[in-house]
N, C-alpha and C positions, 0 to 999 in steps of 0.2 A: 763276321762282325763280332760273334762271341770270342772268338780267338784274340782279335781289336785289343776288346775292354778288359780281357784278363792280361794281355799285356802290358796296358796301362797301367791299370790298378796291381798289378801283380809286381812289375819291374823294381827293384829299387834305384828309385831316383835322387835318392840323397846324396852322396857322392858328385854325382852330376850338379846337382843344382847349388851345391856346396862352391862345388870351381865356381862354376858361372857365375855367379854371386861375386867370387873372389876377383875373377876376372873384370867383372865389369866395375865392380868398383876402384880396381887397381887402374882403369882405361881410368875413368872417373877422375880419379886422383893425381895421376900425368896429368890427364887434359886444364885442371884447374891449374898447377903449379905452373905448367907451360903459359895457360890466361895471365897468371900474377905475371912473370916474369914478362913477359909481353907488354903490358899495360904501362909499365916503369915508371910505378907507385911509389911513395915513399920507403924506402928501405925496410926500415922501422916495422913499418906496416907488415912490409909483402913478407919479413921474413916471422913475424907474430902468427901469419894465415899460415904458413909454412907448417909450422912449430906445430900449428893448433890441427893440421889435415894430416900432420906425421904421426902423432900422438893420440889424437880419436878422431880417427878419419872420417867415420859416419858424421859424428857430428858436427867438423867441421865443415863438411858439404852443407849440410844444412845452414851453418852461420853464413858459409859465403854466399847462399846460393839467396838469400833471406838480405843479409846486409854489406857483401863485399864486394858485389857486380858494381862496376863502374858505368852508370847509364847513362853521365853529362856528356856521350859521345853518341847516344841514341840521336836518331834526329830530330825529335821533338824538343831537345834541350838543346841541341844545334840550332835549328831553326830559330827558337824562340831569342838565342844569343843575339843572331846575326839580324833581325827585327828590330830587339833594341835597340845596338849599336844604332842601325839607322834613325831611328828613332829620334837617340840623344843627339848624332852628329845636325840630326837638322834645326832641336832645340837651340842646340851652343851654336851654329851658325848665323844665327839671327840675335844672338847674345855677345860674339864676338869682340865686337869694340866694347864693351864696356866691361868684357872679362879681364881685357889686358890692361885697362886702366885699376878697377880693382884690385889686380896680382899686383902691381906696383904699388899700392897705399899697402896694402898687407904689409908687404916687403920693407918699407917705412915702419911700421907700427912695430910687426912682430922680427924681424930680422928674418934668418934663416927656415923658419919653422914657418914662413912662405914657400919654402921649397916642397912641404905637403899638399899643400893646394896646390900647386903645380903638378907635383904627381901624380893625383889624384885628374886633373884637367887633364893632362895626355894621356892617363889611361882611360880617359872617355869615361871616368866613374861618377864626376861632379862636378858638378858647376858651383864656384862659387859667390856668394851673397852677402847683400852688405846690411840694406835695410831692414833689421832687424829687432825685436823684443822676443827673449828669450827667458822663462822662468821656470825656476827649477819647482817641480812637484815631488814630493817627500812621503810615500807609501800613497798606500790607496785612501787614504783618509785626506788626502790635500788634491789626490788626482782625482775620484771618482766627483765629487760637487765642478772643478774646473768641466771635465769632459760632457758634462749634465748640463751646465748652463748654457755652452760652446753647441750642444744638440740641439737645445731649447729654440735656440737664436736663432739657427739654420732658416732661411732664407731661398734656399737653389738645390744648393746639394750637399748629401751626406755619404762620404768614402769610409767604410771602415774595412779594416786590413789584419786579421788576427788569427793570430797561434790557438790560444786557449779564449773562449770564450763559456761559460756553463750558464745554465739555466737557474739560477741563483735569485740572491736577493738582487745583485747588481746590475745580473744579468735582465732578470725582470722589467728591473725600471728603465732601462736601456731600453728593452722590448717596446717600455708604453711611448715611452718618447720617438720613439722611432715612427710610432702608428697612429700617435696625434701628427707629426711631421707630414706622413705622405697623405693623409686626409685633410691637411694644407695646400699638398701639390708641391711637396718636397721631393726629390728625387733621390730615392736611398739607393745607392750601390754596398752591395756585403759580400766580403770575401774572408771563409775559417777556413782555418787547417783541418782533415777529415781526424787527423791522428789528436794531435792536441785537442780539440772541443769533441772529445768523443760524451762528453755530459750537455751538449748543448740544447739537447732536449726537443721543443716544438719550436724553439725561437726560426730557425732559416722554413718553416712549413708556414707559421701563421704570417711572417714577412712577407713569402712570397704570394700567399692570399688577399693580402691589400697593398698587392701593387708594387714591391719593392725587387730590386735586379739581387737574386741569389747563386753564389754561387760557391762551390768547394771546392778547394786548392789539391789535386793530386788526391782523387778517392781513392779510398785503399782496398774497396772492394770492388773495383773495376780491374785493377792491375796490380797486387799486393806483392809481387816478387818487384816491381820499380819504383811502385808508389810510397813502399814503408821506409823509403832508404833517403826519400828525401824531401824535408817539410820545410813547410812556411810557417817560422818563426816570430817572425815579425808583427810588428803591434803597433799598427799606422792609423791615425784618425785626419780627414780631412773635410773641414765643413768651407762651405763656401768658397774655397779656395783662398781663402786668407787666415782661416786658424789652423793649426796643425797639432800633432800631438803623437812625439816618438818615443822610446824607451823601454823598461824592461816589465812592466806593470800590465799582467793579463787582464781580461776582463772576468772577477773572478772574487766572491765572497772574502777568501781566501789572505786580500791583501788590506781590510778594512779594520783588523787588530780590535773589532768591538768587543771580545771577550765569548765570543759563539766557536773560536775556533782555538782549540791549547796551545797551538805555536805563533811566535810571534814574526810576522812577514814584516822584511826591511829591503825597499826597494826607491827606484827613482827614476823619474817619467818628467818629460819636458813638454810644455806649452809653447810653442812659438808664432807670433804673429809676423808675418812679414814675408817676403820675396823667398826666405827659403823654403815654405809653403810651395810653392812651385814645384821644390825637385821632387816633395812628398809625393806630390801631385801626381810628379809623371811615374814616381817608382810604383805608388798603386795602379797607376794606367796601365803601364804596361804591364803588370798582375793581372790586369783585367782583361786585356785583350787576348794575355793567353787563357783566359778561363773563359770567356765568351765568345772569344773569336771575333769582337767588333771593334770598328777603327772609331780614332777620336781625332781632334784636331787640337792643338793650341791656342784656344781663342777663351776670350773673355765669357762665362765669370771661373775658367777653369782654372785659369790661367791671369793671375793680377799683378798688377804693377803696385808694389808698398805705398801708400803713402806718408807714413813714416820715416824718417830721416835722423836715423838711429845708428849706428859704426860698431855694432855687434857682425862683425863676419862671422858667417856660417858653411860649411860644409855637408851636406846630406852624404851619407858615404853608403851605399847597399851592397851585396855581395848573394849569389848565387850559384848553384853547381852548374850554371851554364856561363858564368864568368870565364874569360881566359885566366883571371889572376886572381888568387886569394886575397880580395882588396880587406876585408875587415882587419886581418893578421897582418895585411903588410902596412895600414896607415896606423895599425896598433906598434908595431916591430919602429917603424919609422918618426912615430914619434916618440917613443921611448930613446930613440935614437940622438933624436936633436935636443933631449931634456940638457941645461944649463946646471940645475941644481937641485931639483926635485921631480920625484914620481911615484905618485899616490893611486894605488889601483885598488879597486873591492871588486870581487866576482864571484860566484857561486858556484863553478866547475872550473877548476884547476888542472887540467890536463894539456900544459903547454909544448907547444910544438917545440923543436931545436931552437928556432928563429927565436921567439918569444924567452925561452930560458935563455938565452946566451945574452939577450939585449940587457934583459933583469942586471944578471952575475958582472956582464963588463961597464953596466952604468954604474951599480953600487961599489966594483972593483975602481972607477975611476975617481971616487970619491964623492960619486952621488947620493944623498939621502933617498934610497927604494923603500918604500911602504906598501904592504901587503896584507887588506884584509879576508878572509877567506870564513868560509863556516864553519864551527868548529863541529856542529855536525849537519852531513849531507843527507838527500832524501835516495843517494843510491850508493848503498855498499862498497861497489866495487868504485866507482868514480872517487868515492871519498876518502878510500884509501889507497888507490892509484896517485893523489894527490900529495899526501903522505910523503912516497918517497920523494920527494922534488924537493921536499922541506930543507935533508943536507946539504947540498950544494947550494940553494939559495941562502942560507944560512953559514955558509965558509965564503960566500961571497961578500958578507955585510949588509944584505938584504933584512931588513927587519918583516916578521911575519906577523899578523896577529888574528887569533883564530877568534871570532863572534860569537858571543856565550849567550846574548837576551835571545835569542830566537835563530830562525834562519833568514841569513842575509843573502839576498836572490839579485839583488843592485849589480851593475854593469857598465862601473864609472872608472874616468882616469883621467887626472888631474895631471898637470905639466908646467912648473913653473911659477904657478899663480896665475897664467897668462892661455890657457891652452886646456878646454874639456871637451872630453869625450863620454855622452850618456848612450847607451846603444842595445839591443839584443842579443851582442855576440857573447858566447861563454867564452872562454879563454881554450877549446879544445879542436881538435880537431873535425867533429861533427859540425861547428859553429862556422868556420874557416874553410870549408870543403866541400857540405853537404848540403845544408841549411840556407835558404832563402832567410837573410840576416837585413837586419838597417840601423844605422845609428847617425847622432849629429855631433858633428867636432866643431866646438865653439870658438873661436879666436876673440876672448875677451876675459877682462879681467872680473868685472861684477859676477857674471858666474861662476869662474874658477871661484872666487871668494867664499859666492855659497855653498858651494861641492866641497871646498876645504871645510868650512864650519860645521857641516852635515859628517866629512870624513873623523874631524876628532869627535864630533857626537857619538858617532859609532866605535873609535877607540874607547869610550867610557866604558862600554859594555865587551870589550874585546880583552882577552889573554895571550900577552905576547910569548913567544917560543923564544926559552931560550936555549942556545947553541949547547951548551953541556949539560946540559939536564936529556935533552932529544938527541943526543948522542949517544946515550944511557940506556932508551929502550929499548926492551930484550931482544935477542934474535928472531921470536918466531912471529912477532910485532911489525918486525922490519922484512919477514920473508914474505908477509901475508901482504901489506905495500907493496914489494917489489913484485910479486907475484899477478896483483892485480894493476899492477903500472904492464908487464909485460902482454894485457888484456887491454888496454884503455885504447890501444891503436885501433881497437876491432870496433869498439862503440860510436 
């Protein structure tokens, strides 16, 4: 046995342990490139992970192994796919005749740009609605009192659906309303993101104390190699099933501009009463079933018929990494597509796919007025000057840009026409498109296009447009530090 331990302790194993090491991470490093190439990811992508496991191998096992595994083939996100799908087909089956009367008045009103809602209907994504009131909320200062009155009123039940929620001043009063509600005999349903409301503090402890359904979307300390890679964005309120409440607006001190916080937050969040309440409905429902595992049914007061008779067509349009199709990117790509003569976008992450750059460059190439409002500065380094490089080509394309100087602009609008809005949660990037449990509503109406446009030169007032030879000027290592972190943006 002494002989054993002086062997042990005596042998030099460095050499040894030096291969092995070498070996197994060179195994390591085939096996991932072989995973990429297998999966037949975006190019773009696969060959960034390439680049990034060629060059600091170690650490790009870690990025990939943390944020580049593809889990929307796991079968929990299979499963959950093929559930909806049934789902929605049995909703739109009992909605039927009165979809294909609808598609035909669209098709009257808006022309071509009926062929979205169509698309959207055969990809089983949306139903679309007619009876409708839809109003635009303008920062947290116009949405937080609507969302407050809309709790107040609750009656049956209260769905909320949230990315970020914090234990805040907003958060608080949220809190109390909620817990006068279920000491009414209110039924609150709650569902945060575990990653986004990491300050949410006691609120989902002292809810589910009196009485309210709690629950977290994809904890990340149960499972943080599948869980971190894909969150619920989303920012849904449903009272009674007849008010609603989508858009880009957290629940979140942060966007109430009272002078408690140095940046100034510019966003926008929609009110909607009416039948497209419904689709909210069922996209939190079925949020809920996957987080509680309990069935629901279609029935009244979940589920209401407008009484209302309003010609705001609505589309509710959601998007998931258990989707077969990147719908937020393709009803974004697609109406950019059908634009006639203008397209007015603001967004706060600018990291657009092929699809999304090419629509921008050949609408404004075919002699489209393209407007572009973006932050001039972002809350993340590399995003923000990943965004940067995108500036030249959009800019030799006749794309006007203009970068937001009052504060940061977090809004996630696109106007079409005068005729055609879209308020919604998607960033313009590939996390948002791909990864991200997304929701937004494409309005087919003129009264709101009007106010999104009014709202959009309000924010040109405070915006600095780019111009082409001056941002053709800056220096090289300006333009290498962009390019550098654009050849990074695939990975985020």
């Amino acid at each position: 046995m002494q002989q054993l331990y002086s062997f042990i302790y005596g042998f030099n194993w460095h050499p040894y342990l030096k291969l092995g090491s070498t070996i197994l991470l060179t195994l390591s490093l085939v096996g991932v490139v072989f995973t990429i190439l297998l999966e037949n990811r975006n190019p773009v992508k696969a060959i960034a992970y390439i680049l990034l496991l060629v060059f600091v191998p170690v650490l790009g096992l870690i990025i990939y192994y943390y944020l580049g595994r593809d889990f929307r083939k796991k079968r929990r996100f299979t499963l959950k796919g093929s559930k909806d799908e049934v789902l929605f087909e049995s909703y739109m089956h009992s909605q039927r005749a009165e979809l294909q009367r609808m598609q035909m008045e669209l098709r009257q009103e808006q022309g071509k740009k009926q062929e979205l809602s169509a698309m959207l209907l055969n990809t089983k994504q949306s139903l679309l609605t007619k009876n409708n009131e839809v109003k635009v909320l303008v920062n947290g200062e116009e949405k937080f009192p609507e969302v407050f009155s809309a709790l107040r009123a609750a009656k049956h039940h209260i769905h909320i659906e949230y990315y970020i929620i914090t234990e805040d001043e907003v958060g608080k009063e949220m809190l109390a309303i909620l817990l006068d509600k279920l000491q009414q005999g209110v039924i609150v349903r709650f569902i945060y993101d575990d990653m986004g409301s990491n300050h949410i503090g006691t609120i989902p402890k002292v809810l589910k104390e009196h009485g309210a359904e709690v629950y977290v979307f994809s904890p990340v300390l149960i499972n943080f190699y599948v869980n971190a890679n894909y969150r619920n964005h989303r920012k849904i309120i449903v009272v009674d099933g007849n008010t609603g409440f989508v858009g880009g607006i957290n629940m979140d001190d942060r966007y109430l501009n009272n002078g408690k916080h140095s940046l100034f937050w510019r966003d926008t969040h929609l009110k909607i009463v009416g039948d497209a309440v419904n689709m909210l409905q069922l996209q939190f429902l079925m949020s809920y079933r996957y987080v509680s595992k309990k069935v629901f049914s279609f029935e009244h007061p979940y589920f209401q018929r407008s009484v209302m008779r309003d010609t705001c067509f609505t589309d509710i349009v959601a998007s998931a990494p258990d989707s077969d199709w990147p719908m937020s990117m393709n009803t974004i790509v697609m109406a950019i597509n059908l634009a006639q003569r203008r397209i007015r976008i603001t967004n706060p992450y600018f990291i657009p796919t092929d699809q999304i750059l090419s629509a921008l460059q050949l609408a404004a190439l075919a002699g489209k007025q393209v407007e572009l409002i973006l932050p001039y500065r972002g809350d993340s380094f590399i995003v923000q000057h990943a965004a940067l490089s995108y500036m030249k080509p959009l800019l030799e394309a006749g794309v006007k840009v203009y970068f937001y100087t009052r504060g940061f602009i977090h809004a996630k609008t696109m106007v079409i026409d005068d005729n055609l809005s879209w308020v919604s949660s998607v960033n313009l990037d590939n996390r948002s498109f791909y990864l991200n449990c997304e929701i937004g509503a494409l309005i087919y109406d003129e009264t709101v296009a009007t106010k999104l446009n009014r709202v959009f030169d309000e924010d040109l007032l405070y915006a600095s447009p780019v111009q082409e030879t001056r941002w053709n000027r800056r220096n090289t290592m300006k333009r290498f530090l962009d390019s550098t972190c654009r050849l990074l943006a695939p990975l985020l």
